[in-house]
C-alpha positions as CSV (number, residue, x, y, z in Angstrom):
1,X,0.0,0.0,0.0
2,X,2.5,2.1,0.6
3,X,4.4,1.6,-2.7
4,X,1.3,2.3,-4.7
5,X,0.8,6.1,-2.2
6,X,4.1,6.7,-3.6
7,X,3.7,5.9,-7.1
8,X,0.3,8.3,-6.9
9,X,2.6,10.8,-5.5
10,X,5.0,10.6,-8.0
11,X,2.4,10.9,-10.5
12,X,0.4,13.3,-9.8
13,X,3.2,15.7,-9.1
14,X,4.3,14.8,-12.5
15,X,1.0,16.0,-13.6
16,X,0.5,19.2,-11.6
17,X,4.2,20.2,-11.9
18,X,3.8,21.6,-8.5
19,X,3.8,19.4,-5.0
20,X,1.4,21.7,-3.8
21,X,-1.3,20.9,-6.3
22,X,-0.4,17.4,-5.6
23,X,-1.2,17.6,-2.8
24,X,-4.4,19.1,-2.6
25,X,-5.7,16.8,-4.7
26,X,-4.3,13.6,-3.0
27,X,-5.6,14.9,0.2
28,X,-1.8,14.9,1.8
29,X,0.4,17.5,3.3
30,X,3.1,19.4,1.0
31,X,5.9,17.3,3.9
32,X,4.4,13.9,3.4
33,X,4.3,14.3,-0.2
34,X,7.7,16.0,-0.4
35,X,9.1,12.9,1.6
36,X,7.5,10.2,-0.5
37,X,9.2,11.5,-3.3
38,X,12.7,11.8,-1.9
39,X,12.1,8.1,-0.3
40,X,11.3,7.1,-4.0
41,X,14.5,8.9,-5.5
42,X,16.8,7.8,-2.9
43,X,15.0,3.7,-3.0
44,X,15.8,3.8,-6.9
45,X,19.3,6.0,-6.9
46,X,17.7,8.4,-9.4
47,X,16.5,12.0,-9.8
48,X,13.6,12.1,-11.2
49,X,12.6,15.7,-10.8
50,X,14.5,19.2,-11.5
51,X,13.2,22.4,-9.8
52,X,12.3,25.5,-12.4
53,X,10.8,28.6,-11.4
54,X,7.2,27.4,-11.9
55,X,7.8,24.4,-9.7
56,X,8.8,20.7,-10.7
57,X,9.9,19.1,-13.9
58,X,10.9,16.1,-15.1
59,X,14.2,14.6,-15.6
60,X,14.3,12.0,-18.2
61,X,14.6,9.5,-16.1
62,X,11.6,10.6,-14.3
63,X,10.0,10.6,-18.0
64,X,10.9,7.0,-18.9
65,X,9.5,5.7,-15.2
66,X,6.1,7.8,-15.5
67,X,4.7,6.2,-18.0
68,X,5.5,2.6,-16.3
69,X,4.0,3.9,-12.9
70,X,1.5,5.0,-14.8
71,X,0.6,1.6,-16.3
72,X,1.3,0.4,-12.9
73,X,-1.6,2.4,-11.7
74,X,-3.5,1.3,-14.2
75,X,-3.7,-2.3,-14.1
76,X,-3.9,-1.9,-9.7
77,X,-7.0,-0.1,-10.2
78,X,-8.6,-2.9,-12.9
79,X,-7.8,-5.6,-10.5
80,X,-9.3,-3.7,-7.5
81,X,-12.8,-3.4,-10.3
82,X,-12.4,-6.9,-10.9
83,X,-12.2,-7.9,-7.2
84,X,-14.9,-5.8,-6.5
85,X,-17.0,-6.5,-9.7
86,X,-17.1,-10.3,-8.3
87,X,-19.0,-9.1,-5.1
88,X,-22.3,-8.4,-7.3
89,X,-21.4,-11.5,-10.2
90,X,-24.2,-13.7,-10.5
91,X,-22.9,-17.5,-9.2
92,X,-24.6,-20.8,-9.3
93,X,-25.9,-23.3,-12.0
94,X,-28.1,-23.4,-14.9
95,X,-29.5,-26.6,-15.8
96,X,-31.3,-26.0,-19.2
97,X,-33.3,-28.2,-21.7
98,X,-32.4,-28.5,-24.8
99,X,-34.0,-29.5,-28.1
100,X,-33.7,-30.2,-32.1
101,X,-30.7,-28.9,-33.3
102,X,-28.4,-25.6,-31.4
103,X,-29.0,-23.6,-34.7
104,X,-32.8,-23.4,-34.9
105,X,-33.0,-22.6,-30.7
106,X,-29.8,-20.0,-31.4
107,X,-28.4,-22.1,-28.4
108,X,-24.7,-20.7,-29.6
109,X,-25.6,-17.2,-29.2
110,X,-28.0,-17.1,-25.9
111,X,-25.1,-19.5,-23.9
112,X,-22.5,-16.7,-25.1
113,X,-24.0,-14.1,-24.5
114,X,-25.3,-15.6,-20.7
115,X,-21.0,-16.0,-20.0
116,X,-20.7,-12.6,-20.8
117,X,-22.7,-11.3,-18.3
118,X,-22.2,-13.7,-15.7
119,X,-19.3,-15.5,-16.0
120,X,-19.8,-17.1,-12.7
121,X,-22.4,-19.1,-13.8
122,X,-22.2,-22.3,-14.4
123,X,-24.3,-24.4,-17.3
124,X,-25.7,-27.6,-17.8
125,X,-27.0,-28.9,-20.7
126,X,-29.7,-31.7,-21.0
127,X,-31.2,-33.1,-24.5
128,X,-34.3,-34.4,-25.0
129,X,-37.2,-34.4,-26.9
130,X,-40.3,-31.6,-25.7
131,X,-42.1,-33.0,-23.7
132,X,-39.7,-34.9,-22.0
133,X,-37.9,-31.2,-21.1
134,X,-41.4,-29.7,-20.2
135,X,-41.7,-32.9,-17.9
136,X,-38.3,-32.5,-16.3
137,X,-39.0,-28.6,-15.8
138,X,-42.0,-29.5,-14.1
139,X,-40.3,-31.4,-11.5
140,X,-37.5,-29.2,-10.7
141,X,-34.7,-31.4,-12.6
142,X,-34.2,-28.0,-15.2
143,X,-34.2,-24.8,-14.6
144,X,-35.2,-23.6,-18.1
145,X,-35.7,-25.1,-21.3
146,X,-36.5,-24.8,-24.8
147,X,-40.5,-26.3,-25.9
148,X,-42.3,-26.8,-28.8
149,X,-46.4,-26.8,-29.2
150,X,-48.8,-25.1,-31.5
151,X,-48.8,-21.4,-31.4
152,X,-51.0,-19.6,-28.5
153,X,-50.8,-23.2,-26.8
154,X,-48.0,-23.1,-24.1
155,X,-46.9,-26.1,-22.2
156,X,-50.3,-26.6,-21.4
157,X,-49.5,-26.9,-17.5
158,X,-50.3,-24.3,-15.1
159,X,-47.3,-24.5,-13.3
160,X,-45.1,-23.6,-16.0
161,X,-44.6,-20.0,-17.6
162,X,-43.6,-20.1,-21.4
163,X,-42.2,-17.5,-23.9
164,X,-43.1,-18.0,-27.2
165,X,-39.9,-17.1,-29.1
166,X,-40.2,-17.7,-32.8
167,X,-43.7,-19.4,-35.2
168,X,-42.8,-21.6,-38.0
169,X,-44.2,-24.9,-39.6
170,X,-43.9,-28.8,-40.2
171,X,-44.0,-30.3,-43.3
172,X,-44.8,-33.5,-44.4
173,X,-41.6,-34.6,-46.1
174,X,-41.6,-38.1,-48.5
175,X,-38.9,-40.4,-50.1
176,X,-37.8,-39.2,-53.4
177,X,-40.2,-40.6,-56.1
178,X,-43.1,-40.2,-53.7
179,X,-44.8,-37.2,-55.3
180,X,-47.4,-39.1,-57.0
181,X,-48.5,-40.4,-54.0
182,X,-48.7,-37.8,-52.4
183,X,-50.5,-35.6,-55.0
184,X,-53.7,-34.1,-54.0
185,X,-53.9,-36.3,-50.5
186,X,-55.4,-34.8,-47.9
187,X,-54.6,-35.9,-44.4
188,X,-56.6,-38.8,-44.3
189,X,-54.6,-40.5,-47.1
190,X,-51.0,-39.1,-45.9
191,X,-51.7,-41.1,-42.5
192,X,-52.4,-44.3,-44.5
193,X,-48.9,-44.5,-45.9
194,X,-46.1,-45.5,-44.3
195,X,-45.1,-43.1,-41.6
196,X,-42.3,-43.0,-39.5
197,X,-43.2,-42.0,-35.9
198,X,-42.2,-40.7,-32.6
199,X,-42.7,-41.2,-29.0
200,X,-45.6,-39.5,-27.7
201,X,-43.4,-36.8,-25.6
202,X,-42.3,-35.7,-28.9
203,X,-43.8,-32.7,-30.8
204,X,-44.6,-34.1,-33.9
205,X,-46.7,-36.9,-32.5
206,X,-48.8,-34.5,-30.8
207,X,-48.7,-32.2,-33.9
208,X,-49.9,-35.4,-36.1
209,X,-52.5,-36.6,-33.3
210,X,-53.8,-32.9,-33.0
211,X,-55.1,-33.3,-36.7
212,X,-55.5,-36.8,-36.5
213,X,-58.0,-37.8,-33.9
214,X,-60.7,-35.1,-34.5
215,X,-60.7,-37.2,-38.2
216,X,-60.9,-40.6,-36.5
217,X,-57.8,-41.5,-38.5
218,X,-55.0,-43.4,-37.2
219,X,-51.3,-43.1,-38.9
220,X,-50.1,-45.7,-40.3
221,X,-46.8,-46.3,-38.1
222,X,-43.7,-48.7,-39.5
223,X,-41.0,-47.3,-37.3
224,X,-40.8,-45.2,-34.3
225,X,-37.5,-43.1,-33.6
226,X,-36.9,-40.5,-31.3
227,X,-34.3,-38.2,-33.0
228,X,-34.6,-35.9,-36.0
229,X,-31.9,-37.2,-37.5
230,X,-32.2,-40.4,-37.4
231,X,-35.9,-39.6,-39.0
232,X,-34.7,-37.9,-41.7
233,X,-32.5,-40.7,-42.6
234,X,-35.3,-43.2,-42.6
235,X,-37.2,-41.1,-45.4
236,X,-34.2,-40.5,-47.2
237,X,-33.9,-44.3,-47.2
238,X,-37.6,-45.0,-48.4
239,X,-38.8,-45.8,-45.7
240,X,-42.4,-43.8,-45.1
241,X,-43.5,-40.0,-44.4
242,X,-42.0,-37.9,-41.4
243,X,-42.6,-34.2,-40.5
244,X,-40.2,-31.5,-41.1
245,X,-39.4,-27.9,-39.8
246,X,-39.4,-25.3,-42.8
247,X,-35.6,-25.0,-43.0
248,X,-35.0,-28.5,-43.0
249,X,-38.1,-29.4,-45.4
250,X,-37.0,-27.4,-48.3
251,X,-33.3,-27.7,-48.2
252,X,-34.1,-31.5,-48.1
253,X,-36.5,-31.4,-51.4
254,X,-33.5,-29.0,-52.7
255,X,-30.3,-31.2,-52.0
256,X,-31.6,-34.7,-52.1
257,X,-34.8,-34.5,-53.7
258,X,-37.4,-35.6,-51.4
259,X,-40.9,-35.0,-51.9
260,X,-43.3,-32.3,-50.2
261,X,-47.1,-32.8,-49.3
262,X,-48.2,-29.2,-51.1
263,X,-50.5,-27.4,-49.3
264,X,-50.3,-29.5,-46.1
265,X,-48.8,-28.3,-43.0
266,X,-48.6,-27.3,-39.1
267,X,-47.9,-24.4,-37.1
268,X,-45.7,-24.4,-34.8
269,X,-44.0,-22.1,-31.9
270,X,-41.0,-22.8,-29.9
271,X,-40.7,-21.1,-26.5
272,X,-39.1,-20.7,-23.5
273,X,-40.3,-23.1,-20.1
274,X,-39.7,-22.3,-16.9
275,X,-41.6,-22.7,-13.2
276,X,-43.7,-20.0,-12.1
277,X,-42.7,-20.3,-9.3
278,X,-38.9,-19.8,-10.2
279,X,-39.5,-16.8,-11.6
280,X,-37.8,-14.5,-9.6
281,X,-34.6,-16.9,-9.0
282,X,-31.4,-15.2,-9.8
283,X,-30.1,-17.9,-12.4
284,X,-33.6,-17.8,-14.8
285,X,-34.1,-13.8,-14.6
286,X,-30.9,-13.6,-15.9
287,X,-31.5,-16.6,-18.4
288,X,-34.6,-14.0,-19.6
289,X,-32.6,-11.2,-19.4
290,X,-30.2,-12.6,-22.3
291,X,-32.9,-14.6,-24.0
292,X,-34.8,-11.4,-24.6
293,X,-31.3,-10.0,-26.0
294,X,-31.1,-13.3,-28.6
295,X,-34.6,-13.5,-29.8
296,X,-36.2,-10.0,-29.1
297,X,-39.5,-9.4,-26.3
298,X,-41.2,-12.4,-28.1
């Protein structure tokens, strides 16, 4: 502590030219600063100021060393904002539910931008399917996490708030060759070909039974899987019908020529999940504060 007095000292006579003013405005006697500067010159064997009628000047020694006390100064006063700055940083964890791929839910850019402003935090990532995250929300296993159900629907639970964040729609995506098939089918003869399905916590089997069982129509399962990918790859292979997001739909009738049901398709909304009750926890306001940074109000 004392050092760092002395390198102030030093300075700031160095900027006022006068140890008077330097005085004043280090809140010090004329003496104490006077001595602090001689201890300084005598500690490092140089003489660092000359007197001139107006006061103090520098020698150029006292020119080389300012600018190093200077940076000296510098980087003491960014580690005393960094001590104190970790006084008010947000700590804990954040266990958040993740689904489809990072791109569509801007995972990349929400987790960044959450590090930034509390790099304390810590995060924890869980995959899953919707339901299954809305599930696990419910019951205090995640904090947060990502949901997908028609627009205006919500999780459905009254324990859990939601955010809608972004509307888009499935598509019911074929094997190449299957346009004829599908030409002019309503829903009713989609579901009798060959479909491949999902578990009933995932979206597009509630999507599908949502349209489904108000017709009285069953679909016509071959193979259940529970990841987008691995559906995708069963269509591409031939194997039945399967329900894409918009992105994926059209750059998969553009790059490998699989077949869309024109005309036939389901809104969707993906929002944010989290407890009512949980609200006002430290880890998910901030988790809205930044999600409302990535995606807008909503």
């Amino acid at each position: 502590m004392q050092d760092l007095q002395t390198l102030r000292a030093f300075v700031t006579v160095a900027r006022e030219g006068s140890v008077s003013r330097a005085a004043e405005r280090l809140h010090l006697t004329q003496p104490a600063v006077s001595l602090k500067l001689k201890q300084l010159q005598e500690r490092l064997g140089l003489r660092l100021f000359r007197r001139h009628p107006k006061g103090l000047a520098l020698t150029d020694d006292g020119r080389t060393l300012l600018a190093a006390a200077e940076k000296a100064l510098a980087a003491v006063a960014a580690f005393d904002q960094s001590a104190q700055a970790l006084h008010s940083t947000l700590r804990g964890r954040l266990k958040i539910g993740t689904i489809v791929d990072p791109e569509f839910i801007r995972l990349g850019a929400f987790l960044h931008r959450l590090v930034a402003r509390a790099p304390q935090l810590e995060t924890e990532l869980s995959h899953g399917m919707s339901g299954t995250v809305l599930e696990r929300v419910r019951r205090g296993e995640l904090d947060v996490g990502f949901f997908l159900a028609p627009p205006g629907e919500g999780p459905g639970l009254p324990e859990i708030a939601h955010r809608e964040l972004t509307h888009f729609h499935y598509h019911v995506i074929a094997p190449a060759g299957w346009g004829g098939r599908l030409a002019g089918a309503g829903w009713a003869q989609l579901a009798a070909l060959p479909w491949i399905v999902t578990p009933a916590a995932s979206v597009h089997h509630r999507l599908l039974h949502g349209v489904l069982d108000p017709l009285g129509v069953a679909v016509n399962g071959v193979a259940q899987v529970d990841q987008e990918a691995c559906m995708l790859d069963l269509v591409r292979a031939g194997v039945g019908l399967s329900l894409a997001r918009d992105a994926l739909a059209m750059a998969e009738r553009q790059e490998r020529g699989l077949a869309l049901a024109e005309g036939v398709r389901l809104p969707c909304a993906l929002s944010f999940i989290w407890r009512h009750d949980r609200g006002e926890a430290p880890v998910i306001a901030e988790a809205l504060g930044v999600l409302a940074s990535v995606w807008g109000d909503g």
